[in-house]
C-alpha positions as CSV (number, residue, x, y, z in Angstrom):
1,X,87.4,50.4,-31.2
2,X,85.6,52.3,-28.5
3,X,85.4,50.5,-24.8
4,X,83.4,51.8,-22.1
5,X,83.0,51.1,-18.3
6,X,80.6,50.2,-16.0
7,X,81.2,50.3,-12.5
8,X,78.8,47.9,-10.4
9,X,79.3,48.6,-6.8
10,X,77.1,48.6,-3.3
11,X,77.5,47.2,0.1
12,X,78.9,43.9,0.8
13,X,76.3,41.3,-0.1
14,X,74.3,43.6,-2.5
15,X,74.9,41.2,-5.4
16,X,77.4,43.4,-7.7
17,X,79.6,40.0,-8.5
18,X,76.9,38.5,-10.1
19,X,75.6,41.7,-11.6
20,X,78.4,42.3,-13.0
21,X,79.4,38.6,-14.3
22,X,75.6,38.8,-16.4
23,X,76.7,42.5,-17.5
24,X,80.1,41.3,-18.9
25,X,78.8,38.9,-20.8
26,X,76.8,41.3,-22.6
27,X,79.0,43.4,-24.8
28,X,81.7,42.4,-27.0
29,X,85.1,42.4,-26.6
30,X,84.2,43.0,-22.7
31,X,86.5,42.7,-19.6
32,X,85.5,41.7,-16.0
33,X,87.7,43.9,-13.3
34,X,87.2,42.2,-10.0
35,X,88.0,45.6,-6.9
36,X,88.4,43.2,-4.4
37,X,91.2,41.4,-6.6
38,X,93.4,44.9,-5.8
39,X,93.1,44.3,-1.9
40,X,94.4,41.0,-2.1
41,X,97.7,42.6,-3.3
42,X,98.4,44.0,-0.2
43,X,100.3,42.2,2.3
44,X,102.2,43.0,5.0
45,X,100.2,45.8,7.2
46,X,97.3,45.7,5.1
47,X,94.0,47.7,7.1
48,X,90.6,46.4,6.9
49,X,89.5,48.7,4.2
50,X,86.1,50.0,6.1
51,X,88.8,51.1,8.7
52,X,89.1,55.1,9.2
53,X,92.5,54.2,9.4
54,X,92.7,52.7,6.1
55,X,92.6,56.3,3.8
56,X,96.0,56.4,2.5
57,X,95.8,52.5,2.1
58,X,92.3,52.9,0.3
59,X,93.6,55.8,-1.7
60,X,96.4,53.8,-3.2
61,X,94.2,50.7,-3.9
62,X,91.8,53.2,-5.9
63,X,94.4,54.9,-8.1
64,X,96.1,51.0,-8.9
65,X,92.2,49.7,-9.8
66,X,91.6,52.7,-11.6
67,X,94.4,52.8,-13.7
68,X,94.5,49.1,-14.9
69,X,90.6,49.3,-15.4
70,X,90.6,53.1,-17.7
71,X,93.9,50.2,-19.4
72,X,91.2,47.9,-20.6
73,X,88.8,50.6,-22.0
74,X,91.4,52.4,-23.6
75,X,92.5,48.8,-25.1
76,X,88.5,48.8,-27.0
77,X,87.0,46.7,-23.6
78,X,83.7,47.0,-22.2
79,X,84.5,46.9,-19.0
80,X,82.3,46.1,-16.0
81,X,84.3,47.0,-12.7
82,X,83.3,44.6,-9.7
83,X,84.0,46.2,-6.3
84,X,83.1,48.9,-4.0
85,X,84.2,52.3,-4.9
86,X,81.3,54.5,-3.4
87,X,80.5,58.0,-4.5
88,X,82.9,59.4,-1.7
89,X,86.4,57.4,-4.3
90,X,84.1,58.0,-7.7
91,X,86.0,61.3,-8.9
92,X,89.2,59.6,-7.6
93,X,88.7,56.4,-9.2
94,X,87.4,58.0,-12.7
95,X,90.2,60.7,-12.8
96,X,92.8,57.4,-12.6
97,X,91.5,55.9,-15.1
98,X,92.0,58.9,-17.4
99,X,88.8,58.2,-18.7
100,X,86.0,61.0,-19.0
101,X,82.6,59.0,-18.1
102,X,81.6,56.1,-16.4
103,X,78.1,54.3,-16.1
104,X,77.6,54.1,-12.1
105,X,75.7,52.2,-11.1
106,X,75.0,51.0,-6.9
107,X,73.2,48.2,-5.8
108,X,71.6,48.5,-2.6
109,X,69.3,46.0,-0.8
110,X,67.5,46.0,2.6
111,X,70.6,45.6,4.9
112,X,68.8,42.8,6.3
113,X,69.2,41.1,2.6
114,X,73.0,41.9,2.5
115,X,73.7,40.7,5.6
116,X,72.2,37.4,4.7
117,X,73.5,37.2,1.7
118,X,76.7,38.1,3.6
119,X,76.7,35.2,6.3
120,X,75.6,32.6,3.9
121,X,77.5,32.5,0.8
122,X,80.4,29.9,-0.2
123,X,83.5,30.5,-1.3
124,X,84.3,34.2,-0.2
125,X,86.5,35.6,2.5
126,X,84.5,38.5,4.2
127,X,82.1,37.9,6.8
128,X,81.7,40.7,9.0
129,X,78.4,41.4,9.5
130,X,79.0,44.8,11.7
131,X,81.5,45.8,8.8
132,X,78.5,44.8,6.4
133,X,75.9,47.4,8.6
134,X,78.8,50.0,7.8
135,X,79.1,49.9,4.4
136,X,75.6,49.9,3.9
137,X,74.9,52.8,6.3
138,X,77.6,54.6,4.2
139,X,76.1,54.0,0.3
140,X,72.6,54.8,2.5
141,X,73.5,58.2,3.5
142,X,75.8,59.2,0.2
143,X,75.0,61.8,-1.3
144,X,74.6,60.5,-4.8
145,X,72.0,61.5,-7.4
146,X,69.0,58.4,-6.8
147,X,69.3,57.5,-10.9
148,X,72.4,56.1,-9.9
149,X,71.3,53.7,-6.9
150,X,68.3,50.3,-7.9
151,X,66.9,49.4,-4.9
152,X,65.1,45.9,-3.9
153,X,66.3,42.7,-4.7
154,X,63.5,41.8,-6.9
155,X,64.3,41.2,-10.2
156,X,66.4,38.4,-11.3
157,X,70.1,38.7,-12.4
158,X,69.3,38.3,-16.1
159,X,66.7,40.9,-15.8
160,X,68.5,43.2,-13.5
161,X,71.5,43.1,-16.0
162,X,69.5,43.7,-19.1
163,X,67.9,47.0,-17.4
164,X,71.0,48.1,-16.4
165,X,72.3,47.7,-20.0
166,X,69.3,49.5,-21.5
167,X,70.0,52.4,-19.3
168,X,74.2,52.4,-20.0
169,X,72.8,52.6,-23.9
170,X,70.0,55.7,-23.2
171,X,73.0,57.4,-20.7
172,X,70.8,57.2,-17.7
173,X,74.1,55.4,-15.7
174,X,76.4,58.2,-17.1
175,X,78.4,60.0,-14.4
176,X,81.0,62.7,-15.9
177,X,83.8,64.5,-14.5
């Protein structure tokens, strides 16, 4: 069995969860690696990870998400990886998983949408709309070849998902280290 990954990632408020739920559900046997789930591990002294402050913390958090993730493709998984790991962690991120590709792909609305998107949904823990701005800014001025980055907020989930699948199967998402 053959697994591969697909790393959904973007600003706060871009979408990616539900991106990547629909993407999930799409290959079979397929895993569902939530980033944020790796934060919530820390405890004690634990830096806002948009902090400058927070490198070595941020470092460590990549390498653990990495490694478990590249664990489920190597186990046969299609994995879609929830979380943000811009192109500034990519190499870092793929060289933990031991894997040699990854299909990249970053969501990135108006930063009015995220931070709308930010300050009204249910259930989750982050808020900050300045942090939001950041992150945005950031994954704005990346340097990261455009194939990789759909703009807009358009297109439904189910639609958004199925082009993203099409381009994982023609290679269009493929980054390679």
């Amino acid at each position: 069995m053959s697994g591969e990954l697909v790393l959904v990632t973007g600003p706060p408020g871009a979408g990616k969860s539900n991106v990547a739920t629909a993407l999930a559900s799409q290959w079979t046997p397929s895993a569902l690696v939530q980033g944020d789930a790796f934060f919530g591990f820390l405890r004690a002294g634990r830096i806002d990870p948009w902090l400058p402050e927070s490198d070595s913390q941020n470092s460590v958090v990549t390498d653990a998400a990495g490694y478990a993730t590249g664990r489920f493709v190597a186990g046969g998984y299609w994995t879609v990886y929830d979380g943000i790991i811009g192109p500034w962690y990519l190499p870092q991120f793929l060289a933990a998983t031991g894997l040699r590709r990854v299909h990249y792909v970053i969501l990135l609305p108006e930063v009015e949408v995220c931070v709308e998107r930010v300050a009204t949904r249910v259930g989750h823990g982050f808020t900050d709309e300045s942090a939001t701005r950041h992150m945005h800014a950031q994954f704005e001025q990346s340097q990261v070849d455009h194939r990789h980055v759909i703009r807009g907020t358009s297109a439904s989930v189910g639609s958004l998902a199925e082009s993203i699948v099409e381009r994982v199967g023609a290679g269009g998402l493929a980054f390679d280290r």
